[in-house]
Backbone atoms as SQL, in Angstrom:
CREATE TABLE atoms (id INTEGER PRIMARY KEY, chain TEXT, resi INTEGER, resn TEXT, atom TEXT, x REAL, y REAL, z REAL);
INSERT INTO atoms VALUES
  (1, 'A', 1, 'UNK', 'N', 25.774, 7.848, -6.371),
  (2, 'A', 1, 'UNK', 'CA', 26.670, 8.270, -5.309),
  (3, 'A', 1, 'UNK', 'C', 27.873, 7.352, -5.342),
  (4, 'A', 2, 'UNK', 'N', 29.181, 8.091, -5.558),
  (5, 'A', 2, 'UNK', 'CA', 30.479, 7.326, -5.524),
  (6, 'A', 2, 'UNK', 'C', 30.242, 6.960, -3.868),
  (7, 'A', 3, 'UNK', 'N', 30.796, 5.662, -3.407),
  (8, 'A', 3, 'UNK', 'CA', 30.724, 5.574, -2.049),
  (9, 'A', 3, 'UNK', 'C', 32.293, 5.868, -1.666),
  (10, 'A', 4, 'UNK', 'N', 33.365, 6.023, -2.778),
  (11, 'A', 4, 'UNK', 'CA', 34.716, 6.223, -2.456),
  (12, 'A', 4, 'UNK', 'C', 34.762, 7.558, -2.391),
  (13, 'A', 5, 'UNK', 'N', 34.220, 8.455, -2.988),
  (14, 'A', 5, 'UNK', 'CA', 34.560, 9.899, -2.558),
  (15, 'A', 5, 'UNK', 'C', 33.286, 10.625, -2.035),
  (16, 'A', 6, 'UNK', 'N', 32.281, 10.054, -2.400),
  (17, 'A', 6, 'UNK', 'CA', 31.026, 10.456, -1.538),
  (18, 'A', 6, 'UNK', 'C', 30.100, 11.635, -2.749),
  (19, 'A', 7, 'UNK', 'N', 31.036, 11.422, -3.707),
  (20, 'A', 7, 'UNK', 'CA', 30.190, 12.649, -4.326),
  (21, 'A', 7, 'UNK', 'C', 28.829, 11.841, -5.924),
  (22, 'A', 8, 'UNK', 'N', 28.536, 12.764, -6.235),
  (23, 'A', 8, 'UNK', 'CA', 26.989, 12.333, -6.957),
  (24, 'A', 8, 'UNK', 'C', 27.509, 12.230, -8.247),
  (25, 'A', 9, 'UNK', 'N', 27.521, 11.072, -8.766),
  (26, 'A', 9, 'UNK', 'CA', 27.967, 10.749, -10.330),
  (27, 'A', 9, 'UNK', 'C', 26.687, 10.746, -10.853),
  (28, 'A', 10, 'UNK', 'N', 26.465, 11.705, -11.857),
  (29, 'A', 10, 'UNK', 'CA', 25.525, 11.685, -12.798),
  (30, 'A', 10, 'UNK', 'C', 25.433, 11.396, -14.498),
  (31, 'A', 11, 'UNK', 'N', 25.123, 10.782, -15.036),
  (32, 'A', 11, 'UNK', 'CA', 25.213, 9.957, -16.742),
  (33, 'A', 11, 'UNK', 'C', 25.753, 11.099, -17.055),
  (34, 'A', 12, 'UNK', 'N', 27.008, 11.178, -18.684),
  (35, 'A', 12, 'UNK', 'CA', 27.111, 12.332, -19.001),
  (36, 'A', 12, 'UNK', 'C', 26.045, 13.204, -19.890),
  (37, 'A', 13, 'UNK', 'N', 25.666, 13.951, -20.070),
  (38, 'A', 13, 'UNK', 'CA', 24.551, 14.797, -21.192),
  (39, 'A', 13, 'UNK', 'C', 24.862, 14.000, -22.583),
  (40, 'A', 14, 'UNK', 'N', 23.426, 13.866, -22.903),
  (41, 'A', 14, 'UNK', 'CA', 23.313, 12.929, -24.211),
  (42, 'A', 14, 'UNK', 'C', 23.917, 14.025, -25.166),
  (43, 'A', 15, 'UNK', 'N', 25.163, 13.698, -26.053),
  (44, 'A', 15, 'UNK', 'CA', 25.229, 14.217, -27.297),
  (45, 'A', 15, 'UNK', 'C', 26.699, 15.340, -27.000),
  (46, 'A', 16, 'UNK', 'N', 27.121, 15.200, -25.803),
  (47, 'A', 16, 'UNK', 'CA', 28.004, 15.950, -25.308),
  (48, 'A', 16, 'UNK', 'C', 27.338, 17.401, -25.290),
  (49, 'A', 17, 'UNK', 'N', 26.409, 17.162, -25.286),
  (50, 'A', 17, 'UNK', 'CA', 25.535, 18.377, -25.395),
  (51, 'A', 17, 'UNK', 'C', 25.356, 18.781, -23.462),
  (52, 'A', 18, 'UNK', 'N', 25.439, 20.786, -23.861),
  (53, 'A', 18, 'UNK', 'CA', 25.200, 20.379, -21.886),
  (54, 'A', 18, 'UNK', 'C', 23.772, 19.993, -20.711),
  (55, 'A', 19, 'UNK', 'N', 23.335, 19.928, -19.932),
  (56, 'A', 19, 'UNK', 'CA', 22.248, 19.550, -19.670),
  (57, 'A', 19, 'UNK', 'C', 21.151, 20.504, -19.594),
  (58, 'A', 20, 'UNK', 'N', 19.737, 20.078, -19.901),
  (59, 'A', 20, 'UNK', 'CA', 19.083, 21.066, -19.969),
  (60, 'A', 20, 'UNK', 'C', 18.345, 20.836, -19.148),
  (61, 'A', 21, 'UNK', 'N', 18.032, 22.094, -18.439),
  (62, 'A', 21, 'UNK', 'CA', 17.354, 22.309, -17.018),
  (63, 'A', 21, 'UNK', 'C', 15.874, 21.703, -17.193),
  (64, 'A', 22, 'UNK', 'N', 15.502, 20.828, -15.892),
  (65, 'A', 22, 'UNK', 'CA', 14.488, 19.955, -16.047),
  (66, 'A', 22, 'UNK', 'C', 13.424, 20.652, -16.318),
  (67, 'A', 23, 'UNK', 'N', 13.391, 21.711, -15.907),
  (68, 'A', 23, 'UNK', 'CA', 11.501, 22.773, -15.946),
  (69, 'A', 23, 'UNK', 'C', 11.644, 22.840, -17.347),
  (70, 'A', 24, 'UNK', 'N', 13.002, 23.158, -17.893),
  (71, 'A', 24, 'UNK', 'CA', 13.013, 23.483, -19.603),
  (72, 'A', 24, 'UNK', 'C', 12.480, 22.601, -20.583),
  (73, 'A', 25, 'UNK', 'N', 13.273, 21.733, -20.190),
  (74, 'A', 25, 'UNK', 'CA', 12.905, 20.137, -20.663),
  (75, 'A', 25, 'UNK', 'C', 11.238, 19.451, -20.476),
  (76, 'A', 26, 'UNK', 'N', 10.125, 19.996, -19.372),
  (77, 'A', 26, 'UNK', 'CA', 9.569, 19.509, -19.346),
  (78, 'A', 26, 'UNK', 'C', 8.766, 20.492, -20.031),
  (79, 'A', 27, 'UNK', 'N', 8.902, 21.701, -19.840),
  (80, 'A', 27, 'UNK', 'CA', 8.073, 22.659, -20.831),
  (81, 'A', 27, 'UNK', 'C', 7.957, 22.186, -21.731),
  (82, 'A', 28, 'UNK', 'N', 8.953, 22.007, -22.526),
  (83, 'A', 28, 'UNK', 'CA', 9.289, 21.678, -24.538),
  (84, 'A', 28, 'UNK', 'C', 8.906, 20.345, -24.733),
  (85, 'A', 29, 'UNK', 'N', 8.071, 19.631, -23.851),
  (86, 'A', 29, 'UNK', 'CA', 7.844, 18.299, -24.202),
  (87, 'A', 29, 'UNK', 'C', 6.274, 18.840, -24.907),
  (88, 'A', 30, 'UNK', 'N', 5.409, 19.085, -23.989),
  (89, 'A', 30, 'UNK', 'CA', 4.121, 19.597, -24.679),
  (90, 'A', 30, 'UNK', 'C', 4.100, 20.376, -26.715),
  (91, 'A', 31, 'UNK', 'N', 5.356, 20.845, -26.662),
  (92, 'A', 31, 'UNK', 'CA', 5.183, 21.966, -27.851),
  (93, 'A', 31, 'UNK', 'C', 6.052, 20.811, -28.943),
  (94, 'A', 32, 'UNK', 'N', 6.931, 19.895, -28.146),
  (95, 'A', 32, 'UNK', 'CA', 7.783, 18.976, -29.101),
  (96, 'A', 32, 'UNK', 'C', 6.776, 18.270, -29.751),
  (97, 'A', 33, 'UNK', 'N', 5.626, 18.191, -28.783),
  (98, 'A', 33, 'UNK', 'CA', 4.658, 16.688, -29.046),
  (99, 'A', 33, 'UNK', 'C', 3.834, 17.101, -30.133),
  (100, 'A', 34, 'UNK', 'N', 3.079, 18.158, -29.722),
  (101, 'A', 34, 'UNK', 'CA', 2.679, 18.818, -31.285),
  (102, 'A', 34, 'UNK', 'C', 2.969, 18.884, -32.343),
  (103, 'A', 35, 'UNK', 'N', 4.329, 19.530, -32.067),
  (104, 'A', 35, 'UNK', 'CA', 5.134, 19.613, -33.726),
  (105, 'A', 35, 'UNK', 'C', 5.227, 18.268, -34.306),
  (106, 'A', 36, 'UNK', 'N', 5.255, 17.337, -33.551),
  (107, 'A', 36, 'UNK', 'CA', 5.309, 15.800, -34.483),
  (108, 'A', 36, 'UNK', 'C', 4.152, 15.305, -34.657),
  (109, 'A', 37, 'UNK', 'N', 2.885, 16.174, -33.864),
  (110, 'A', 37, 'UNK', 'CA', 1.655, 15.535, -34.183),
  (111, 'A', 37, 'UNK', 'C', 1.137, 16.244, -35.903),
  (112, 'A', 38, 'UNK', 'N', 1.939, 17.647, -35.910),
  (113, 'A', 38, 'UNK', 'CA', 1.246, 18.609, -36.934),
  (114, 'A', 38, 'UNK', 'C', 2.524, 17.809, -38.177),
  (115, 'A', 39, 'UNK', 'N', 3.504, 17.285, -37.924),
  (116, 'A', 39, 'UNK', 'CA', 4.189, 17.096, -38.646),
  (117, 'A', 39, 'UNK', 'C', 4.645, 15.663, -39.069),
  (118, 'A', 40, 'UNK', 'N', 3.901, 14.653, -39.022),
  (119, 'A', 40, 'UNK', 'CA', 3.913, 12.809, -38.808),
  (120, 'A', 40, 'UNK', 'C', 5.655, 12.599, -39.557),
  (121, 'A', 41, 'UNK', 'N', 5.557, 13.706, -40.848),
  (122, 'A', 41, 'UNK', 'CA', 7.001, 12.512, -41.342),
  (123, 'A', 41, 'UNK', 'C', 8.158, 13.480, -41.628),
  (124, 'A', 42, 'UNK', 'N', 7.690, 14.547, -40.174),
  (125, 'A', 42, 'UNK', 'CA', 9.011, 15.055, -40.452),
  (126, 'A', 42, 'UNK', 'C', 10.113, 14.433, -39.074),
  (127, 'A', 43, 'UNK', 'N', 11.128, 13.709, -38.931),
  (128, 'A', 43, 'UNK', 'CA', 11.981, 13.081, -38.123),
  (129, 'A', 43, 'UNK', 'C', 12.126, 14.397, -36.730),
  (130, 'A', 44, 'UNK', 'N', 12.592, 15.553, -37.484),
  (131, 'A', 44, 'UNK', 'CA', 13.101, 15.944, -36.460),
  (132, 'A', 44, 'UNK', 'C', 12.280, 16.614, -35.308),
  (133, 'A', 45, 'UNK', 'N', 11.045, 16.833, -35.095),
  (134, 'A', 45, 'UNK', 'CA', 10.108, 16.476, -33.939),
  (135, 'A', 45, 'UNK', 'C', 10.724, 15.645, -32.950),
  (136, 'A', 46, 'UNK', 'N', 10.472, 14.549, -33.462),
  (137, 'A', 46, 'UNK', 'CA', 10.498, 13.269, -33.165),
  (138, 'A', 46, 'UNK', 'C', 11.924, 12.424, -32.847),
  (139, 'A', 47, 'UNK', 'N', 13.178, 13.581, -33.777),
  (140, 'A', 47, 'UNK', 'CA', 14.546, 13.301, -33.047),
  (141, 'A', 47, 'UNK', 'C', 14.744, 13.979, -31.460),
  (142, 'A', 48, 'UNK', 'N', 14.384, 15.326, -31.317),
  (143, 'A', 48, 'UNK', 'CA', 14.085, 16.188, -30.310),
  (144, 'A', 48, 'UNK', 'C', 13.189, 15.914, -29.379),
  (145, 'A', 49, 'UNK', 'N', 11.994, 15.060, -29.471),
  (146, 'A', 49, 'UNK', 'CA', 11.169, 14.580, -28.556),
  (147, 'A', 49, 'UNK', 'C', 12.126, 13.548, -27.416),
  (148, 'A', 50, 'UNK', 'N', 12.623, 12.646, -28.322),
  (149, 'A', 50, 'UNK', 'CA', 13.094, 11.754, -28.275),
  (150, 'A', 50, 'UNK', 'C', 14.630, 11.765, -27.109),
  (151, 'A', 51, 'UNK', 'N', 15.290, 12.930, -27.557),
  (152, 'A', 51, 'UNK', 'CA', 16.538, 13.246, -27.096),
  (153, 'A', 51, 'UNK', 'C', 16.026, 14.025, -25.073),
  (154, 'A', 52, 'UNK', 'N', 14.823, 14.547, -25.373),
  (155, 'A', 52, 'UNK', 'CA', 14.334, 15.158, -24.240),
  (156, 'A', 52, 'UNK', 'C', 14.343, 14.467, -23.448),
  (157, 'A', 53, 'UNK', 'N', 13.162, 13.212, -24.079),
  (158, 'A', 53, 'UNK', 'CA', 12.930, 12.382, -22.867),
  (159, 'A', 53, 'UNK', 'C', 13.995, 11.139, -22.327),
  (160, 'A', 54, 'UNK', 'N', 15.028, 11.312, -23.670),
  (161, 'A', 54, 'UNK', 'CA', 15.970, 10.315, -22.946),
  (162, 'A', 54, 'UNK', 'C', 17.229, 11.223, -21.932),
  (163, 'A', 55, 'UNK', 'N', 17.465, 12.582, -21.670),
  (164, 'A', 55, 'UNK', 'CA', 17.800, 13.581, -21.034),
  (165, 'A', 55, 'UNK', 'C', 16.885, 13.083, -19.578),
  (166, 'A', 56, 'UNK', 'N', 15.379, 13.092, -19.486),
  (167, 'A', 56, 'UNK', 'CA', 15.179, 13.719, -18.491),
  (168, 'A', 56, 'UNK', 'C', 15.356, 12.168, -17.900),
  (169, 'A', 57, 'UNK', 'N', 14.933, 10.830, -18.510),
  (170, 'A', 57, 'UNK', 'CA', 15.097, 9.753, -17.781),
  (171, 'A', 57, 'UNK', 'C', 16.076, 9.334, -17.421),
  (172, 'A', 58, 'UNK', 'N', 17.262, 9.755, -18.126),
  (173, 'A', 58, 'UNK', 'CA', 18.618, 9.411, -17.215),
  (174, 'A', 58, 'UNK', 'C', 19.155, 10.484, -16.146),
  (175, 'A', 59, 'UNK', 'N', 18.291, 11.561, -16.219),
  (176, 'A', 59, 'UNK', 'CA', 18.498, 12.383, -14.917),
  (177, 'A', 59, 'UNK', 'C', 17.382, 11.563, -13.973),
  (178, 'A', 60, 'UNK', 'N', 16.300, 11.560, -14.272),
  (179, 'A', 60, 'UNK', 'CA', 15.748, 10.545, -13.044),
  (180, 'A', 60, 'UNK', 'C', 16.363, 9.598, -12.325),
  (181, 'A', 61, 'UNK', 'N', 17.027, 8.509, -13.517),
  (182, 'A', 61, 'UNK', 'CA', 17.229, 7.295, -12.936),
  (183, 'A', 61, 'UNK', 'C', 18.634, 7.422, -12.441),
  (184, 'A', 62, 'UNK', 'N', 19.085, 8.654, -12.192),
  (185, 'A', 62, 'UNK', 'CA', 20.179, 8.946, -11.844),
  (186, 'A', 62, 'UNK', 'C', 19.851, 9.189, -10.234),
  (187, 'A', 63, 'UNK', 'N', 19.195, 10.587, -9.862),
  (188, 'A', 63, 'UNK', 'CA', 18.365, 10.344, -8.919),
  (189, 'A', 63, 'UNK', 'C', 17.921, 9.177, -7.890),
  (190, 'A', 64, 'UNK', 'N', 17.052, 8.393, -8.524),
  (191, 'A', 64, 'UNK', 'CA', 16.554, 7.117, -8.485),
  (192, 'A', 64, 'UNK', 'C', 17.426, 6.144, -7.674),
  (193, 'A', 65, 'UNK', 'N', 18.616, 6.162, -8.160),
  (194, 'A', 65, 'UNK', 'CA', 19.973, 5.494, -7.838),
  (195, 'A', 65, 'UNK', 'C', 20.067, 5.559, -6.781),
  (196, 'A', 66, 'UNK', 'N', 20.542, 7.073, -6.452),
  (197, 'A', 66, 'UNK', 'CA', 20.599, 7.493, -5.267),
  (198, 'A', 66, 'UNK', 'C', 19.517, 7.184, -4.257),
  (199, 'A', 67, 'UNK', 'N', 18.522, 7.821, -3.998),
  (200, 'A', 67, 'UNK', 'CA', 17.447, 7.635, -3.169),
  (201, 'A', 67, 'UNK', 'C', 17.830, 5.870, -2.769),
  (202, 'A', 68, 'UNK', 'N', 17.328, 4.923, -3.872),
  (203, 'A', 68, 'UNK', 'CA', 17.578, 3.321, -3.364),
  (204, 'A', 68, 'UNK', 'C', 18.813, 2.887, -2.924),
  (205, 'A', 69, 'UNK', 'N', 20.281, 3.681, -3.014),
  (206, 'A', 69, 'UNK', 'CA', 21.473, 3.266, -2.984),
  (207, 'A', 69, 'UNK', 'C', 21.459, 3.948, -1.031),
  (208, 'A', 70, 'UNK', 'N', 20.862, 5.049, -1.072),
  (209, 'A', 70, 'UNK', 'CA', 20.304, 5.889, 0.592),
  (210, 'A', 70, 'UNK', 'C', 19.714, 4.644, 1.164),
  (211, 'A', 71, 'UNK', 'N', 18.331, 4.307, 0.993),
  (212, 'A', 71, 'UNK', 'CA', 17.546, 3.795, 1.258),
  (213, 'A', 71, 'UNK', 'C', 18.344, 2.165, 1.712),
  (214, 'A', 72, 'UNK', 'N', 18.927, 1.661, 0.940),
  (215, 'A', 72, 'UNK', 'CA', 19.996, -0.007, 1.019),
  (216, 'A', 72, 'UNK', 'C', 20.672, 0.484, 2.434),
  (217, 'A', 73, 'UNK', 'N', 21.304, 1.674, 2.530),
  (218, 'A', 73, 'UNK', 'CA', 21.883, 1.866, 3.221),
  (219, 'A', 73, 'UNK', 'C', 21.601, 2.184, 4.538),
  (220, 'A', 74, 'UNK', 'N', 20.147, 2.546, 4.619),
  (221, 'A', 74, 'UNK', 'CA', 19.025, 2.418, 5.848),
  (222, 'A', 74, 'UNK', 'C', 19.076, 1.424, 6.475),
  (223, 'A', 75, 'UNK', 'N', 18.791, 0.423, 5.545),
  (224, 'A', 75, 'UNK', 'CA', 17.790, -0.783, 5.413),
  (225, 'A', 75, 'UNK', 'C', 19.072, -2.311, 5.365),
  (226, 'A', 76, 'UNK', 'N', 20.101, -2.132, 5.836),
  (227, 'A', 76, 'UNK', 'CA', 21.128, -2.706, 4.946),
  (228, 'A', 76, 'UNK', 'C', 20.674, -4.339, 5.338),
  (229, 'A', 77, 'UNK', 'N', 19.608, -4.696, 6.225),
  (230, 'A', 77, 'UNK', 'CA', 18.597, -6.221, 5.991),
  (231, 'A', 77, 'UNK', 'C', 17.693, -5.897, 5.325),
  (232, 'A', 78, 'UNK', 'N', 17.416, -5.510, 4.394),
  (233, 'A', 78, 'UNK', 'CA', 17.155, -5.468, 3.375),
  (234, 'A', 78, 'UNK', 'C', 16.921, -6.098, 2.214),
  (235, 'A', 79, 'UNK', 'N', 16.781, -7.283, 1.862),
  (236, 'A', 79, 'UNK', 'CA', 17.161, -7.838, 0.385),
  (237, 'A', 79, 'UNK', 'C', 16.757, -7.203, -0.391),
  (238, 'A', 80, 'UNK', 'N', 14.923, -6.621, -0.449),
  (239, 'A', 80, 'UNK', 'CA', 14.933, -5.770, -1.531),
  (240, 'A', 80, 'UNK', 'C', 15.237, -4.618, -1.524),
  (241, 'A', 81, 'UNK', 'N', 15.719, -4.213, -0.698),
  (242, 'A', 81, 'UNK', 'CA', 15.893, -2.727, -0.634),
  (243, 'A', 81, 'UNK', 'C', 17.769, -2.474, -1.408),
  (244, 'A', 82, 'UNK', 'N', 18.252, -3.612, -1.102),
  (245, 'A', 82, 'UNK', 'CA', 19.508, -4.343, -1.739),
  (246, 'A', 82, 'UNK', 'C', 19.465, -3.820, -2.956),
  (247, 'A', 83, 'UNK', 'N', 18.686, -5.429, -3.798),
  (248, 'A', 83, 'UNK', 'CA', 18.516, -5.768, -4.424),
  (249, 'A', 83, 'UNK', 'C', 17.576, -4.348, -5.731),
  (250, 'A', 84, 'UNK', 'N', 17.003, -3.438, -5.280),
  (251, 'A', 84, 'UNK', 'CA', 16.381, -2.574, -6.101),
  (252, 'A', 84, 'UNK', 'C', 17.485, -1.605, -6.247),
  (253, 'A', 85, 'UNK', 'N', 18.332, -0.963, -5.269),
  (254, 'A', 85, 'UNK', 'CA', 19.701, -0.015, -5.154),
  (255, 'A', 85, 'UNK', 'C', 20.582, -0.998, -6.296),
  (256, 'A', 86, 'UNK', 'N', 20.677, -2.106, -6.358),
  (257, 'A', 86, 'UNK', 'CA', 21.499, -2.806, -7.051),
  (258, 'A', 86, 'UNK', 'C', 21.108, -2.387, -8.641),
  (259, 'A', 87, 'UNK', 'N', 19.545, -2.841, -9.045),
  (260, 'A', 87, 'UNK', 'CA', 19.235, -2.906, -10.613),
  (261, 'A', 87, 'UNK', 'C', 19.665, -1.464, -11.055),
  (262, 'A', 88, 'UNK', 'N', 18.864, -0.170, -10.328),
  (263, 'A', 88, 'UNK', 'CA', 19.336, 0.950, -10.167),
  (264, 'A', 88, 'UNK', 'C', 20.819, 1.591, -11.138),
  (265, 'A', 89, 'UNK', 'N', 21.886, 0.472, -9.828),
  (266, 'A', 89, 'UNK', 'CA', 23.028, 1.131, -10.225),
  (267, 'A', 89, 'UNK', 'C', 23.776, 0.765, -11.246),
  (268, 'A', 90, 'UNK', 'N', 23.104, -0.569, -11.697),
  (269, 'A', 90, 'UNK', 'CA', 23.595, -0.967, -13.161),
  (270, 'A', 90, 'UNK', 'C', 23.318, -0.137, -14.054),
  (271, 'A', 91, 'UNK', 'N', 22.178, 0.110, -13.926),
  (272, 'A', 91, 'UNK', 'CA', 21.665, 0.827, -15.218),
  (273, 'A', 91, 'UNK', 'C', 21.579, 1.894, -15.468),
  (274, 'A', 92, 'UNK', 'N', 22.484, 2.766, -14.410),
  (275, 'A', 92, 'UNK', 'CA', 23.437, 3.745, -14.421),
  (276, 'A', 92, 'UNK', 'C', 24.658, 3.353, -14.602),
  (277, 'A', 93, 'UNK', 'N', 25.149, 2.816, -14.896),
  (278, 'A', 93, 'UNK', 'CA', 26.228, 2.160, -14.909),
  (279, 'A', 93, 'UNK', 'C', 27.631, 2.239, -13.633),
  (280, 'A', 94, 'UNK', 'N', 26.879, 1.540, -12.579),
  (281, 'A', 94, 'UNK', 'CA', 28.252, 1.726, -11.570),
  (282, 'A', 94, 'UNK', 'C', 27.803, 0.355, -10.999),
  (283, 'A', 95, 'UNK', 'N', 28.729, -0.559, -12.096),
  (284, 'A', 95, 'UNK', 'CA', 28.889, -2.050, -11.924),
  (285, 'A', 95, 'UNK', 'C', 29.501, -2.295, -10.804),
  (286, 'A', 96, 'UNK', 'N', 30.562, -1.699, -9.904),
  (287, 'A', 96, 'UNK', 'CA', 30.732, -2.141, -8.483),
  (288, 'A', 96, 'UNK', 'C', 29.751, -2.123, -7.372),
  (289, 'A', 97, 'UNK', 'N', 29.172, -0.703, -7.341),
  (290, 'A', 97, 'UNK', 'CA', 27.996, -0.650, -6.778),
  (291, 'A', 97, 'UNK', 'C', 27.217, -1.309, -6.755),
  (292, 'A', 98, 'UNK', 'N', 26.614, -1.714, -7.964),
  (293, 'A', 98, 'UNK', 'CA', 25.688, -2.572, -8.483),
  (294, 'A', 98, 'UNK', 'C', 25.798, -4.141, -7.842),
  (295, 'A', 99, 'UNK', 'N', 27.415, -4.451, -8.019),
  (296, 'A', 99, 'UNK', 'CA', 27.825, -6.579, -7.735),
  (297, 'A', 99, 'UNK', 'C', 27.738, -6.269, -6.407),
  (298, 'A', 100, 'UNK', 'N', 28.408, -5.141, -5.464),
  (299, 'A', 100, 'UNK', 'CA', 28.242, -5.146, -4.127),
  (300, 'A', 100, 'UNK', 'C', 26.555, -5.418, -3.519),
  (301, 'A', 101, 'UNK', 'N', 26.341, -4.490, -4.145),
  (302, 'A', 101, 'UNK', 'CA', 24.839, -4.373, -3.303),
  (303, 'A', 101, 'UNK', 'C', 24.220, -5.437, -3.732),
  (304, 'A', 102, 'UNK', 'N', 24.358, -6.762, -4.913),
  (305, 'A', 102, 'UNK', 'CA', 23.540, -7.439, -5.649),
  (306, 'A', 102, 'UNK', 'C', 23.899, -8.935, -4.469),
  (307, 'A', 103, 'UNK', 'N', 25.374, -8.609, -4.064),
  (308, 'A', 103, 'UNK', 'CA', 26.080, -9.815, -3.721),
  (309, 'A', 103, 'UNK', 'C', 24.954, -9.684, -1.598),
  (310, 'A', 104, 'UNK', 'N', 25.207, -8.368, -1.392),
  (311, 'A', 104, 'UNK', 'CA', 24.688, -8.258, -0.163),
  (312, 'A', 104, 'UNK', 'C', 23.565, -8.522, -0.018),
  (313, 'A', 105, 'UNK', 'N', 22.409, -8.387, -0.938),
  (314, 'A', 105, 'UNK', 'CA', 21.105, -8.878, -0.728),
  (315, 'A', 105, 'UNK', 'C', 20.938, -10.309, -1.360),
  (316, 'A', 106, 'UNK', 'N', 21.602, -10.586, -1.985),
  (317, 'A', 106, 'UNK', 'CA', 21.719, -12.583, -2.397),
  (318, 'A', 106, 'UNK', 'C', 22.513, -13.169, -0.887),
  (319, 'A', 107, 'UNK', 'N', 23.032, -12.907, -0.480),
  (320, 'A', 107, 'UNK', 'CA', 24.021, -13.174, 1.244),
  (321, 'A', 107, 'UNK', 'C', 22.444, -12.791, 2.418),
  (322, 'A', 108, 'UNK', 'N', 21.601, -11.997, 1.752),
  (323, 'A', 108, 'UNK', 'CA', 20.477, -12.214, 2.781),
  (324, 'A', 108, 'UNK', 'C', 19.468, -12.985, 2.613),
  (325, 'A', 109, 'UNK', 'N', 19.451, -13.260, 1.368),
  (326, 'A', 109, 'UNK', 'CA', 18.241, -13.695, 0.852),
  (327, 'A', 109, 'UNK', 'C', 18.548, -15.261, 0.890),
  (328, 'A', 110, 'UNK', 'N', 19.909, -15.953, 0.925),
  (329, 'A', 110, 'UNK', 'CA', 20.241, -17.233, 1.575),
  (330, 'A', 110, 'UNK', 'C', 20.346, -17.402, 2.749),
  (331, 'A', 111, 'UNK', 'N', 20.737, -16.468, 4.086),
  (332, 'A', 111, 'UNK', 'CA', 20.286, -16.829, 5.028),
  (333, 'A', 111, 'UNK', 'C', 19.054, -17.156, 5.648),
  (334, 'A', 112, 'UNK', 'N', 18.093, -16.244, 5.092),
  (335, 'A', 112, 'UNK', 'CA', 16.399, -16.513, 5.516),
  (336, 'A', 112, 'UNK', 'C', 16.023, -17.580, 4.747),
  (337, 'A', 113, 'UNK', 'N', 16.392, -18.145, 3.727),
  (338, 'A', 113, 'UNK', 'CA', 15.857, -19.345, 3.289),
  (339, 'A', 113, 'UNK', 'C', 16.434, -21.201, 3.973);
């Protein structure tokens, strides 16, 4: 969540490729997994397995973001609630988000000590 315009920044689709709908994505994991089980040395199973699940985890942790970046914002005494919205938004990459919320729960986490 941009907090300057309010709207939902999501990672772009791996490969400039466009996104593929999560039910789709989770279907083709079962039939991907096979094909690399029936197929050990053929790569492209295993490029496609691969591309799925890194699709669906940066739609999670995109998600993810949000919910803890909500949640900080509940909670704003918080340190961990801070501090978890913070790791979150790095690793989505929204490094302001991220030093803000990192700086606000280190500013709590020295007062209680």
């Amino acid at each position: 969540l941009d907090p300057s315009c309010g709207k939902i920044l999501a990672p772009p689709p791996l490969g400039n490729a466009p996104p593929i709908a999560e039910a789709d994505a989770l279907a083709a994991l079962p039939l991907l997994q096979s094909a690399a089980a029936l197929a050990p040395s053929d790569p492209r199973p295993h490029a496609a397995l691969g591309r799925i699940r890194a699709e669906i985890a940066s739609s999670w942790a995109a998600l993810a973001s949000i919910d803890l970046h909500r949640a900080a914002q509940l909670q704003p005494t918080s340190a961990s609630a801070l501090s978890a919205a913070a790791l979150l938004s790095r690793a989505t990459n929204r490094e302001d988000q991220a030093h803000s919320l990192l700086a606000a729960g280190m500013a709590l986490t020295r007062r209680v000590a």
